[in-house]
N, C-alpha and C positions, 0 to 999 in steps of 0.2 A: 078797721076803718080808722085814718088821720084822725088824731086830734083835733076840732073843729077850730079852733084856735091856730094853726098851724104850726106850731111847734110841736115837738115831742115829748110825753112824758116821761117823766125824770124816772131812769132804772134803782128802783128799792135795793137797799144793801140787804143781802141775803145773810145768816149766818152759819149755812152749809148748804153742802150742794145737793143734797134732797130737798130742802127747802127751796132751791132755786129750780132744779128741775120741776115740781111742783107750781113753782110759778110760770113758768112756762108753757107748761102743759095744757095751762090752764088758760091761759093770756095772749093776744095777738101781739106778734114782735111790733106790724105797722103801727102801734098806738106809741109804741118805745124807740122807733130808730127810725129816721130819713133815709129809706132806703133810697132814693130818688141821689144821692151824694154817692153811694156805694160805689166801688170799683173793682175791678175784676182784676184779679190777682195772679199770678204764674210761678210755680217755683221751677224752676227748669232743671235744676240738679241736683235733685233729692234724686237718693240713692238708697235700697232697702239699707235696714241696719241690722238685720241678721243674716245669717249665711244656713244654708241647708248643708248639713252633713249625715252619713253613717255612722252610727255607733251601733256597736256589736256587745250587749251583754248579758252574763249569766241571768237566767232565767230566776233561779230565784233572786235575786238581785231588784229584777225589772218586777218581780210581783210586788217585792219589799217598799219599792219606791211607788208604785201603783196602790198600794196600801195608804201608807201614810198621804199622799196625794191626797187619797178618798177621805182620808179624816180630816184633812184641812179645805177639803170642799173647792182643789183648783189641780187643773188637768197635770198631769205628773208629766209634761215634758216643761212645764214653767217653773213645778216645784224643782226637779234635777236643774234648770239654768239658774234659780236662787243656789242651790248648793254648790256648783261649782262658783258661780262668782265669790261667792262666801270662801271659798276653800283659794280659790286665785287670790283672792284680795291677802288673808294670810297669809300663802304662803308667800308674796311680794314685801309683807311687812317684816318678815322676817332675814329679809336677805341680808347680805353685807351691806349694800348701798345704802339701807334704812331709808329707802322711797316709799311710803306705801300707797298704792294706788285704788282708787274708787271704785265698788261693782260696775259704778255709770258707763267707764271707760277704761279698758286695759291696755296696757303697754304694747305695743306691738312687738314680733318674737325678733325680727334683726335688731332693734334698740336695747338687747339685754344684754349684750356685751358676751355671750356663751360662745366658748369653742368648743370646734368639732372636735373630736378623734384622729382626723388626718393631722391636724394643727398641732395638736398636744403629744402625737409620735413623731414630728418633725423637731418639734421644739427638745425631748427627749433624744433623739439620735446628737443634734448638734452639742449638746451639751457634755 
């Protein structure tokens, strides 16, 4: 029910988010927000940010990390994408370039500057 008043109640500063969830839970948003202003929103080009792949590995390997998973209480294909970003972000800080790049966002693989095989036997022959 609106504020009899017609304004809206002033939103309490929370000091975490159990605490705010808890106020909500509890509490009707109408009393805190003019929905009545609201506007409908569109994002048109959101694009997922993961990509589905296979990976293929040793068995005890996939038990090991299904292990540790369970001790850390979160599904072992989130715990493997902490480890690798953990191990990409290293190994990028170690390169020559001395760029090192965030778990948030990795480099993409044409901007590393890597040659192939065919490149590095041509460059060999001429020389």
């Amino acid at each position: 029910m609106p504020n009899p008043k017609g304004s809206p109640k002033t939103i309490p500063r929370f000091q975490s988010e159990a605490a705010e969830r808890r106020f909500w839970e509890t509490h009707d948003s109408t009393e805190y927000v003019d929905w009545s202003k609201a506007r409908r929103v569109t994002f048109p080009n959101l694009k997922p940010s993961t990509e589905t792949i296979s990976l293929r590995l040793p068995a005890p390997l996939l038990s090991d990390l299904k292990a540790l998973a369970n001790r850390q209480d979160v599904p072992y294909q989130s715990l493997l994408k902490v480890f690798l970003a953990d191990r990409v972000s290293a190994e990028w800080q170690t390169t020559s370039t001395g760029r090192a790049l965030s778990n948030k966002r990795l480099q993409p693989t044409k901007a590393r500057g890597r040659t192939g095989k065919k490149r590095a036997t041509r460059t060999r022959l001429r020389g």
